[in-house]
KOLFI-539392 format. One record per residue (C-alpha): residue number from 1; z, x negated, y. Coordinates in nm, 4 decimals, padded with zeros to 6 digits, always signed. Layout:
BEGIN
{NUM; {Z; X; Y}}
...
***
This chain:
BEGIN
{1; {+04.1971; +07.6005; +01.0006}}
{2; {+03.8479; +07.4032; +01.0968}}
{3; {+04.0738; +07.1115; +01.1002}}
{4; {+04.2586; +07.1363; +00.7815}}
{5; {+03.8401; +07.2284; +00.6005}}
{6; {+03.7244; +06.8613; +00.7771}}
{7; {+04.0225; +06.6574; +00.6273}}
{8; {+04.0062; +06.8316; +00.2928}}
{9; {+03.6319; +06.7373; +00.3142}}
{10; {+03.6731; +06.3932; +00.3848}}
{11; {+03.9739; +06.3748; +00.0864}}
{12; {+03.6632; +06.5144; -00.1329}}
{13; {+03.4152; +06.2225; -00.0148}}
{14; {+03.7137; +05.9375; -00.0683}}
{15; {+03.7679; +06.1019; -00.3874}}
{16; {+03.4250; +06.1014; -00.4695}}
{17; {+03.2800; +05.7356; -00.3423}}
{18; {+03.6012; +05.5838; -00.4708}}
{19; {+03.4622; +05.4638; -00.8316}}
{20; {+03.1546; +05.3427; -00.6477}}
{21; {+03.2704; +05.1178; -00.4208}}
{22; {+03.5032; +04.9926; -00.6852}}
{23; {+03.1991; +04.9023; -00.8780}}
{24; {+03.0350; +04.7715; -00.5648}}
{25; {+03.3667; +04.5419; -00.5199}}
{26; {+03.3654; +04.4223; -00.8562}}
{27; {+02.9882; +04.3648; -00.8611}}
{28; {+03.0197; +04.1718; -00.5168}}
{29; {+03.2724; +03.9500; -00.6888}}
{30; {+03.0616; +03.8292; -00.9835}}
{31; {+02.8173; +03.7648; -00.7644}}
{32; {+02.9988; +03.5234; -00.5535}}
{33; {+03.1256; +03.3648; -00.8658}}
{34; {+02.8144; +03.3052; -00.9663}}
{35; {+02.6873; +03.1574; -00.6657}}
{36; {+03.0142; +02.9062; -00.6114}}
{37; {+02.9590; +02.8272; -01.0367}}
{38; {+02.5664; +02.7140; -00.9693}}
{39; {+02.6558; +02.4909; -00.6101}}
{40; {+02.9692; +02.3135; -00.7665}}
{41; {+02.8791; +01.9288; -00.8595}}
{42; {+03.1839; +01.8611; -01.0300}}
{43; {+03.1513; +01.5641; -00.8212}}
{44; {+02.7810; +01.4870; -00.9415}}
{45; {+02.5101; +01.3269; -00.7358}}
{46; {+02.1931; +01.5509; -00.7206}}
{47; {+02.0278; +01.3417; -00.4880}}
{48; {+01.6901; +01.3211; -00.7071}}
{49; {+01.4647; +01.1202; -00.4545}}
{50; {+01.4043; +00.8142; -00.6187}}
{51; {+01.0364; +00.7757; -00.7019}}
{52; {+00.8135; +00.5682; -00.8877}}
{53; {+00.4610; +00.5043; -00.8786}}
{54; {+00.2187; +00.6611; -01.1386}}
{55; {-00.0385; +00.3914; -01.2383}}
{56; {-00.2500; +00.3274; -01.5541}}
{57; {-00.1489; -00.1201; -01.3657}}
{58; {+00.1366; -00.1760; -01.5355}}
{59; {+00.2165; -00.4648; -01.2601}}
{60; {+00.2027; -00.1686; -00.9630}}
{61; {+00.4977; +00.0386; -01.2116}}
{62; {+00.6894; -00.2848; -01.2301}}
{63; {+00.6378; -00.3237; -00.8871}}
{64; {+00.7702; +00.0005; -00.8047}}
{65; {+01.0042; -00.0113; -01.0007}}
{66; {+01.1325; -00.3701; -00.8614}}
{67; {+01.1130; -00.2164; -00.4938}}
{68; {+01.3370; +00.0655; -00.6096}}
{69; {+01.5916; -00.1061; -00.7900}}
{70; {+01.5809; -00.3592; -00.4883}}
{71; {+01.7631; -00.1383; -00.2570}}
{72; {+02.0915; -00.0779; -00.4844}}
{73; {+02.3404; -00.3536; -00.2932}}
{74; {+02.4853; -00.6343; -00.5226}}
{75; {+02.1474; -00.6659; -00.7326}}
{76; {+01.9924; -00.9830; -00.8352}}
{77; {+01.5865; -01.0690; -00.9220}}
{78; {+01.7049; -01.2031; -01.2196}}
{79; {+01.8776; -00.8729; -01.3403}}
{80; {+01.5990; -00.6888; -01.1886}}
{81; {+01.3511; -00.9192; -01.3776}}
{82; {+01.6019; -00.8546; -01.7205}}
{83; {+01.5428; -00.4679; -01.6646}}
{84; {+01.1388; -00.5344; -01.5876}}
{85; {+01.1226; -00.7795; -01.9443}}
{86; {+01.3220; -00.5137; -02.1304}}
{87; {+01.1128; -00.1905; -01.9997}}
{88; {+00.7668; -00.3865; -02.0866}}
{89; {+00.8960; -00.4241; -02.4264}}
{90; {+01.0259; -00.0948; -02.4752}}
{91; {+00.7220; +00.0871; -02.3354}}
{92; {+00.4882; -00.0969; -02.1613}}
{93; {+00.5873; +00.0804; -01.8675}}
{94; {+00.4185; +00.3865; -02.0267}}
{95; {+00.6752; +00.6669; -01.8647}}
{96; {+00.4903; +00.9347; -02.0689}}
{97; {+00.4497; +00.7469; -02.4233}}
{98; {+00.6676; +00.8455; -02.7127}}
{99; {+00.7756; +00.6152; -02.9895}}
{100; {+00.4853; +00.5036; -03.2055}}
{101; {+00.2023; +00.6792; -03.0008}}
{102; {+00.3153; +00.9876; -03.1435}}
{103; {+00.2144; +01.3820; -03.0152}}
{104; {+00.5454; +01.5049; -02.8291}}
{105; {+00.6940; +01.8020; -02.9455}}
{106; {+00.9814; +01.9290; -02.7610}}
{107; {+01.1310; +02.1126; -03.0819}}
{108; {+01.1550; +01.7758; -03.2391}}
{109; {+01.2342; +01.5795; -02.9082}}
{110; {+01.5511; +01.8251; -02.8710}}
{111; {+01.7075; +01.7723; -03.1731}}
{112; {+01.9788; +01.5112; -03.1687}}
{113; {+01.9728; +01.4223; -03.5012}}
{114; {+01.6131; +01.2357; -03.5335}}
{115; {+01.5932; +00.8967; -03.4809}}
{116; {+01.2696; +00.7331; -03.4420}}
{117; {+01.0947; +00.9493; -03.1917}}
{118; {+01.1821; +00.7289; -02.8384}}
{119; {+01.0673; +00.8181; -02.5150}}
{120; {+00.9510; +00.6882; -02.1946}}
{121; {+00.9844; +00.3864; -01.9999}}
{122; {+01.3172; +00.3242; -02.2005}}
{123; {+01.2404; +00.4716; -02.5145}}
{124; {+01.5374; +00.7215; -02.4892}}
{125; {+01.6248; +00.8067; -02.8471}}
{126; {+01.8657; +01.0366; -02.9824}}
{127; {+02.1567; +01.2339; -02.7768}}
{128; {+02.0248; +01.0039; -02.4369}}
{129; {+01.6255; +01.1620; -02.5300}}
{130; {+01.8338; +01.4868; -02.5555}}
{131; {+02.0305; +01.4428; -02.2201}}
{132; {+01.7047; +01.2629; -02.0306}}
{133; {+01.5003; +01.5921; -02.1194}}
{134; {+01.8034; +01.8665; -02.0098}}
{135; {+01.8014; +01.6631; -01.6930}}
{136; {+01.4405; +01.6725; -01.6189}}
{137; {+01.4677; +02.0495; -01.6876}}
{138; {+01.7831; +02.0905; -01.4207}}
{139; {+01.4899; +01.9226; -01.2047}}
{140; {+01.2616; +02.1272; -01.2631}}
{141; {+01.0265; +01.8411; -01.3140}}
{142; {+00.8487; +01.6567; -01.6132}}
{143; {+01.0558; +01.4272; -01.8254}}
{144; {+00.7409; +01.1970; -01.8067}}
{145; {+00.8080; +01.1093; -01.4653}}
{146; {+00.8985; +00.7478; -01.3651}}
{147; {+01.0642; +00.8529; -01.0691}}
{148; {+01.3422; +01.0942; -01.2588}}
{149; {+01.3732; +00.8570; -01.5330}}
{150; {+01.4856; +00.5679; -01.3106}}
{151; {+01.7249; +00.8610; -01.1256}}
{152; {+01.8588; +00.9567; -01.4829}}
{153; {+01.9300; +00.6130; -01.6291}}
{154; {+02.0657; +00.5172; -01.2759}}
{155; {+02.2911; +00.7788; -01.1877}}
{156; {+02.2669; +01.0189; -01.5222}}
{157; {+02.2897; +00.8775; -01.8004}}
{158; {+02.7059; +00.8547; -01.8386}}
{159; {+02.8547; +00.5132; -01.8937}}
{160; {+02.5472; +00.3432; -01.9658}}
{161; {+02.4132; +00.3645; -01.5946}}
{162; {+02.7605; +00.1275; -01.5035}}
{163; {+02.6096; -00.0902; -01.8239}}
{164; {+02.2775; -00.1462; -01.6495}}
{165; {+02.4649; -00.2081; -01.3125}}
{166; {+02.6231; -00.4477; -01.4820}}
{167; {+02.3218; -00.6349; -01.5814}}
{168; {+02.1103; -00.5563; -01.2915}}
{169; {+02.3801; -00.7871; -01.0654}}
{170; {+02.3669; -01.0953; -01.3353}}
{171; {+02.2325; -01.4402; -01.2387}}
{172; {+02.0721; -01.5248; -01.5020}}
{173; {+01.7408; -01.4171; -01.6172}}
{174; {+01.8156; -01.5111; -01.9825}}
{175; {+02.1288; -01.3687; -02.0036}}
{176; {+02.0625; -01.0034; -01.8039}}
{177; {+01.8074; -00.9315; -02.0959}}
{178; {+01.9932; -01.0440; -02.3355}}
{179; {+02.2753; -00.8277; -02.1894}}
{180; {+02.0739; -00.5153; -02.1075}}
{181; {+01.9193; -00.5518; -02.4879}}
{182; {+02.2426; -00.5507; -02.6435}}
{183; {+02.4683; -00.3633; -02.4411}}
{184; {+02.2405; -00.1350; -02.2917}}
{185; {+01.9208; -00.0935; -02.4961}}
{186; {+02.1388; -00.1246; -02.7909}}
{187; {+01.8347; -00.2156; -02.9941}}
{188; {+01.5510; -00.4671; -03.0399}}
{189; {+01.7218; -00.7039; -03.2735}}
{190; {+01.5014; -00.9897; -03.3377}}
{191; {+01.2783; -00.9535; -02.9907}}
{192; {+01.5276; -01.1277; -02.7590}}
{193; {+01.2756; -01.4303; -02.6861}}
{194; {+00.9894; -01.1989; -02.6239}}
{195; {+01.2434; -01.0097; -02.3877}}
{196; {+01.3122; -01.3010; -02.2059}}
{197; {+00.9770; -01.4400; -02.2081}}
{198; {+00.8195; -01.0851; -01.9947}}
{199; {+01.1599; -01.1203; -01.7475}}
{200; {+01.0460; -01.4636; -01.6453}}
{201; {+00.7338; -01.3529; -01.5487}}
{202; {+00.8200; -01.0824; -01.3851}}
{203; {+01.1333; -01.2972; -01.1895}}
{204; {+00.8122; -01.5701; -01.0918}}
{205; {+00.5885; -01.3005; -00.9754}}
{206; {+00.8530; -01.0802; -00.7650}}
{207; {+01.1650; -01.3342; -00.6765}}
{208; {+01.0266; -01.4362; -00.3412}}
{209; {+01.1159; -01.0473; -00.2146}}
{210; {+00.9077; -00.7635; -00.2394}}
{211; {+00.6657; -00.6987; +00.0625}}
{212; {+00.7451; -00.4989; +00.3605}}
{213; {+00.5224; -00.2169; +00.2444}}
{214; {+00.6592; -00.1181; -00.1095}}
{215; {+00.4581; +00.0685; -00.3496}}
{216; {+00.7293; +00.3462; -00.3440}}
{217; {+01.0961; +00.3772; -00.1630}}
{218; {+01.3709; +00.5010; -00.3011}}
{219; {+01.7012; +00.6061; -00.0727}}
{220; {+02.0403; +00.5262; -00.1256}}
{221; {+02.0648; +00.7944; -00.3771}}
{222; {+02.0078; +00.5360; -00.6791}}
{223; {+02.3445; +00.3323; -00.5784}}
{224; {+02.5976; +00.6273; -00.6923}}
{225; {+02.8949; +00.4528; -00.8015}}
{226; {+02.7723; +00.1215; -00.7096}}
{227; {+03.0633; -00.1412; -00.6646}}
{228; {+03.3387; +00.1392; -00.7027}}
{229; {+03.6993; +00.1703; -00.8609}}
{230; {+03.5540; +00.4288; -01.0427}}
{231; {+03.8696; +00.6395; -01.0079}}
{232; {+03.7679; +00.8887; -00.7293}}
{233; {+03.5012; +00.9998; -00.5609}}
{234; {+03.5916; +01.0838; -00.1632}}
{235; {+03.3153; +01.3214; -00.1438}}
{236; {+03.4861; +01.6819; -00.1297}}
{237; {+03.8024; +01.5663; -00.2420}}
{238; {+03.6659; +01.5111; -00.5781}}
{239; {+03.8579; +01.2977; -00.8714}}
{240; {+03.6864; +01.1254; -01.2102}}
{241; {+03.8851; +01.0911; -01.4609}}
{242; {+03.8013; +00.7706; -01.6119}}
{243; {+03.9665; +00.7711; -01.8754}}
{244; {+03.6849; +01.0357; -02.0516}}
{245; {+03.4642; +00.8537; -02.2428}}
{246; {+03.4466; +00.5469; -02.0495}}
{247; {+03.6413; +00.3198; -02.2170}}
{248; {+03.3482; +00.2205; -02.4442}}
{249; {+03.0526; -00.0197; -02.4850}}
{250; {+03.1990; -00.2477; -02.1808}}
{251; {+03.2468; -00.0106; -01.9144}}
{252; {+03.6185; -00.0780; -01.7188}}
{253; {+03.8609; +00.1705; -01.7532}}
{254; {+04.2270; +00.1974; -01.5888}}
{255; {+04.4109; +00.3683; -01.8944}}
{256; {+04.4036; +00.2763; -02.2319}}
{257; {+04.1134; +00.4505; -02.4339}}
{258; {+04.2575; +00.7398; -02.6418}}
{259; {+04.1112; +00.5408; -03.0049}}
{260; {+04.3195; +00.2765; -02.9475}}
{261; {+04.6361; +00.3965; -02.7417}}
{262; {+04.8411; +00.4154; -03.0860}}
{263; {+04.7654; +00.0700; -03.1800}}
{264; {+04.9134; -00.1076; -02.8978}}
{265; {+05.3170; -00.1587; -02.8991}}
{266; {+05.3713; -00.3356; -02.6006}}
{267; {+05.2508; -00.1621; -02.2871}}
{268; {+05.4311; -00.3916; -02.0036}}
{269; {+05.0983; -00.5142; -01.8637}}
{270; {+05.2881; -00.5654; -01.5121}}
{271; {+05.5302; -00.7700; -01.6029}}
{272; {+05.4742; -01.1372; -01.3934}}
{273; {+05.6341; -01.4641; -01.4769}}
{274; {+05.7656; -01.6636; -01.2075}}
{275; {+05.6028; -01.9852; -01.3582}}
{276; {+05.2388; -01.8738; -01.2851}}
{277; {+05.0551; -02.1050; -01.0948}}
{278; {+04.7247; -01.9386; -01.1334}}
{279; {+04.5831; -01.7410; -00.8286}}
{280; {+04.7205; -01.4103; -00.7985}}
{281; {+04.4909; -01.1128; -00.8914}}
{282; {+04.2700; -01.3371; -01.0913}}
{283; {+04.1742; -01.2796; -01.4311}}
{284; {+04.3449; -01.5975; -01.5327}}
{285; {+04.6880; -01.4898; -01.3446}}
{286; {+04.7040; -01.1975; -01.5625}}
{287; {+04.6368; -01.3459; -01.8789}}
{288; {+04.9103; -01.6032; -01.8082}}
{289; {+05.1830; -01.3282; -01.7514}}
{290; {+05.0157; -01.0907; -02.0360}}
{291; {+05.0415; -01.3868; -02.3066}}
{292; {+05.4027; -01.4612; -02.1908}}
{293; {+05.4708; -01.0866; -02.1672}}
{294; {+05.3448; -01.1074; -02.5929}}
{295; {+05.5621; -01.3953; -02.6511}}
{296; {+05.2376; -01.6621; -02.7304}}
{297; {+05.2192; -01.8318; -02.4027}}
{298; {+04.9221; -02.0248; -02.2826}}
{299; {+05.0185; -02.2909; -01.9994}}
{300; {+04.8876; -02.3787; -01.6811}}
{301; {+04.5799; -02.5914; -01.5614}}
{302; {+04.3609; -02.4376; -01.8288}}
{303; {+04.0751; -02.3915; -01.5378}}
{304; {+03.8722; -02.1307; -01.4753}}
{305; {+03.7932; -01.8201; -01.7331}}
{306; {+03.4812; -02.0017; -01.8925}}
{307; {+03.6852; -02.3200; -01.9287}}
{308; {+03.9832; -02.1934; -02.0867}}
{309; {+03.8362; -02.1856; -02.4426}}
{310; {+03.7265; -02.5880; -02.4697}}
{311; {+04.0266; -02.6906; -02.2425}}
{312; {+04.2721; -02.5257; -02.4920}}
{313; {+04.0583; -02.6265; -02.7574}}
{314; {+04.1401; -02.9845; -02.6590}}
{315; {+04.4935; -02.9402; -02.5784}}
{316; {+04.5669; -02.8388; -02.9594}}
{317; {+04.5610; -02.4871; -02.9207}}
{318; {+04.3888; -02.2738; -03.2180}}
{319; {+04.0456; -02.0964; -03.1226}}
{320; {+03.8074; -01.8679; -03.3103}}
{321; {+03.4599; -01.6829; -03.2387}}
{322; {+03.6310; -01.4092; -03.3838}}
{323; {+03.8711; -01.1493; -03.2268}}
{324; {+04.2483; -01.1552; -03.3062}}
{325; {+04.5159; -00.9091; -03.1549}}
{326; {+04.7356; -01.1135; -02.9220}}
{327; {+04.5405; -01.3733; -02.8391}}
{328; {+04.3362; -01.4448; -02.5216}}
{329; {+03.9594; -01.4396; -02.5210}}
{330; {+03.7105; -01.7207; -02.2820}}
{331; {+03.3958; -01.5608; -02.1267}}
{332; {+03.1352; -01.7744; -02.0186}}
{333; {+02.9315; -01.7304; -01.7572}}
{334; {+02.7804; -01.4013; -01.7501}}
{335; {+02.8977; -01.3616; -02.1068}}
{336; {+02.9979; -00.9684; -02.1018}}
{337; {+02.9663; -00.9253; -01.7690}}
{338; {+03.1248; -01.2469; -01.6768}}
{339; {+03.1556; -01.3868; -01.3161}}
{340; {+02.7682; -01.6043; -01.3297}}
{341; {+02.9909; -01.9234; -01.2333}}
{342; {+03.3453; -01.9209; -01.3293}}
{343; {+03.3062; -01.7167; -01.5999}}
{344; {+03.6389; -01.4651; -01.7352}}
{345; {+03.9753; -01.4427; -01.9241}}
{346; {+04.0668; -01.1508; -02.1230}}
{347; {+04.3534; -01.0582; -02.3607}}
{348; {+04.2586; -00.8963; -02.7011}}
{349; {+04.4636; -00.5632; -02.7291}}
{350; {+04.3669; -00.4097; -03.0197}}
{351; {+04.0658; -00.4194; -03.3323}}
{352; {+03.8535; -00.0689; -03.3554}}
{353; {+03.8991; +00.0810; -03.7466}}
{354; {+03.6048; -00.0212; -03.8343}}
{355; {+03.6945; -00.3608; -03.7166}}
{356; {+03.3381; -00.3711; -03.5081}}
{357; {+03.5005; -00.3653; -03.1758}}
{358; {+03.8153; -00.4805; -02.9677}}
{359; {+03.9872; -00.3905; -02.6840}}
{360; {+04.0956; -00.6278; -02.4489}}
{361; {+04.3537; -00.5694; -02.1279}}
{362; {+04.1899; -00.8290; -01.8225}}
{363; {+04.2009; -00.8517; -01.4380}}
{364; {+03.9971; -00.8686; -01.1202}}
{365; {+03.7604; -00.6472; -01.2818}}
{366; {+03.8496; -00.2885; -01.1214}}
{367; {+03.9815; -00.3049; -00.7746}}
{368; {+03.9219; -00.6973; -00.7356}}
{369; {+04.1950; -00.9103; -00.6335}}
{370; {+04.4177; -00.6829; -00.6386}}
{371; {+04.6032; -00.7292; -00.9470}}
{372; {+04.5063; -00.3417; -01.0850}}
{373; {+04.4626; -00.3923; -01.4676}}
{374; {+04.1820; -00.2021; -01.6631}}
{375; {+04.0391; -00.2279; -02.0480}}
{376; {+03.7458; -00.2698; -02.1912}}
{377; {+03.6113; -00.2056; -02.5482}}
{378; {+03.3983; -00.4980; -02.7047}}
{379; {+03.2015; -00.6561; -02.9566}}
{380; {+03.2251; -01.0665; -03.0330}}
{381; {+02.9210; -01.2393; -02.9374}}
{382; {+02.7972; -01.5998; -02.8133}}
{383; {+02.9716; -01.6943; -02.5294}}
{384; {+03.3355; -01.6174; -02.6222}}
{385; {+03.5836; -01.8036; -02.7339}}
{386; {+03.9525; -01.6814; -02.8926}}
{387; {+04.2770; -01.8702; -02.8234}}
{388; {+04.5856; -01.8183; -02.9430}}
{389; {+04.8963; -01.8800; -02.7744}}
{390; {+05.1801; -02.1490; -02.8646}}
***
């Protein structure tokens, strides 16, 4: 009997603690949720240790600011000195100014929508002011900083921080602020020589090498996707997809961008043709086989990229400055992005609606030397030429 009153008992307490620990379960679960939701990167850096000097000298900022972007491999003093003639421009190297001298007000700094009210050493404007202060925020540090502004428009700031890669590993001092203006900045019309005039200072003052004893160091946090494929990320057994958003405003991508995907027919950009003498996995060896591929062949001998536009010139073949779809396109040097010496070939794909832009197929841009083909949207400029094929 005393045994049949102790299991009844303990039927009672089960009966009884039952919805509880149900709860407690549940409760347990959202918890861990939680907690795997807030440490998941999706593949994001958020290494946030590069730092910048704060100094009323604007030489010690650019200084700083040299020394930091002097660690990311495959960087040149001249595209260094393009980002340094660009940023004095912009701000002065004032991290904390906003456009005009005006008050900041983060009610009006958070809305998307106004133009005109630029911030730091970039002058950030728009959705990027937008993005550049949610950032700071997930940092738990002032937007105003030098330091997290050189992390965010390194590593944060979407496709632009592969644009100012780009520039920041150009030859030319000229032509990586003229890049980084256009392509980058995306602003500044008219102030290209004063642009250029600040980066040759700066590349005379600092192209000897920074000293042993920088200012500030940053660690190899600032080189995220430096000199990638930009098609995975090894780190956890991540993947990007780069087709998102990253087939714009020169960035490399290895599928065509969704805009322009129904305005190109012929999608054979593997075929080869046994008559190609150019070197294979080279931007020219593609656009050989692409333009036969098209049916409006180019031949061989035209040189390299940057020649192909006055050699076919001279051979009889038509040219333009202004994109046509089927024809091949000439880079010069460091036009675009352009090898510094022997420049690039492209094929145009395919005009944007509002006929601004093109897309061109190339090589030896993603994955070099491999033969891996990738796009890129463009706008004409100086330093391209357009061929058509016979």
């Amino acid at each position: 009997m005393k045994k049949q009153l102790v299991s009844h008992f303990k039927h009672k307490i089960v009966l009884f603690l039952a919805p509880y620990l149900a709860f407690f379960f549940v409760l347990l679960l959202v918890v861990m949720a939680l907690f795997y939701q807030n440490n998941n990167n999706d593949c994001q850096s958020t290494d946030t240790t590069v730092t910048v000097t704060t100094s009323a000298d604007k030489e010690a900022v650019a200084k700083s600011l040299h020394d930091n972007l002097k660690k990311i491999s495959g960087v040149t003093e001249a595209g260094i000195a393009g980002y340094l003639g660009n940023t004095e421009n912009e701000s002065g190297f004032n991290a904390s100014i906003v456009q005009s001298n005006a008050t900041f007000n983060e009610s009006t700094a958070m809305n998307a929508s106004i133009s005109g009210y630029a911030l730091g050493l970039n002058q950030w404007d728009n959705s990027r002011r937008v993005e550049l202060l949610n950032y700071a925020k997930t940092q738990n540090k002032k937007w105003s900083e030098a330091g997290l502004q050189l992390d965010f428009v390194l590593n944060h700031d979407g496709t632009n921080s592969d644009l100012l890669k780009q520039g920041l590993k150009m030859t030319n001092v000229d032509d990586a602020t003229e890049f980084l203006r256009a392509k980058w900045e995306r602003g500044g019309a008219g102030t290209t020589s004063k642009r250029q005039s600040y980066a040759r200072a700066w590349y005379a003052k600092f192209s000897n090498g920074s000293s042993d004893t920088a200012v500030d160091t940053a660690t190899t946090g600032t080189e995220t996707t430096q000199n990638t494929d930009n098609t995975t990320n090894n780190s956890s057994g991540c993947s990007t997809n780069v087709a998102q958003g990253m087939g714009t405003s020169g960035a490399p991508v290895k599928e065509i961008p969704s805009a322009y995907k129904s305005k190109i027919k012929d999608t054979n950009f593997t075929a080869t043709s046994s008559s190609n003498t150019y070197p294979f996995g080279q931007c020219t060896w593609y656009t050989y086989n692409r333009m036969q591929t098209l049916g409006t062949p180019v031949e061989n001998g035209l040189g390299n990229g940057a020649d192909w536009g006055a050699n076919a010139n001279a051979k009889g073949y038509k040219t333009d400055s202004q994109p046509h779809v089927g024809w091949s396109v000439s880079f010069s040097q460091g036009a675009d992005g352009a090898d510094p010496t022997y420049g690039h070939v492209a094929v145009v794909e395919a005009i944007s609606d509002d006929k601004t832009h093109f897309l061109v197929s190339e090589c030896n841009v993603v994955a070099s030397g491999t033969g891996t083909v990738s796009f890129r949207e463009l706008t004409a400029g100086q330093g391209v030429t357009f061929i058509q094929g016979k």
